[in-house]
C-alpha angles and dihedrals in degrees: 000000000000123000127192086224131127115204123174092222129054093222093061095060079042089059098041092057096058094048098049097086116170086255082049090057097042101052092057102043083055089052084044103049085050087053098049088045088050093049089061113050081054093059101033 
C-alpha cells in the first residue's frame, strides 16, 4: 500500500504501516469527512 506521507526515518513509515488497518482508516476518514462538513457550514 502506497501513503502520501513523508516521514524523515524509514521505521515510521514502518510503524505507520502497520497501524493503518482498514478499521484504522476508516475510522479517520469518517472524523475527517465530519470535520470537513462541519468546515463548511462555518464558512458558508
Amino acid at each position: 500500500m502506497v501513503y502520501n506521507i513523508e516521514a524523515r526515518y524509514d521505521n515510521e513509515k514502518l510503524n505507520f504501516s502497520k497501524k493503518a488497518t482498514a478499521a484504522y482508516t476508516a475510522r479517520w476518514h469518517k472524523r475527517c469527512e465530519e470535520i470537513f462538513k462541519w468546515l463548511g457550514k462555518q464558512l458558508g
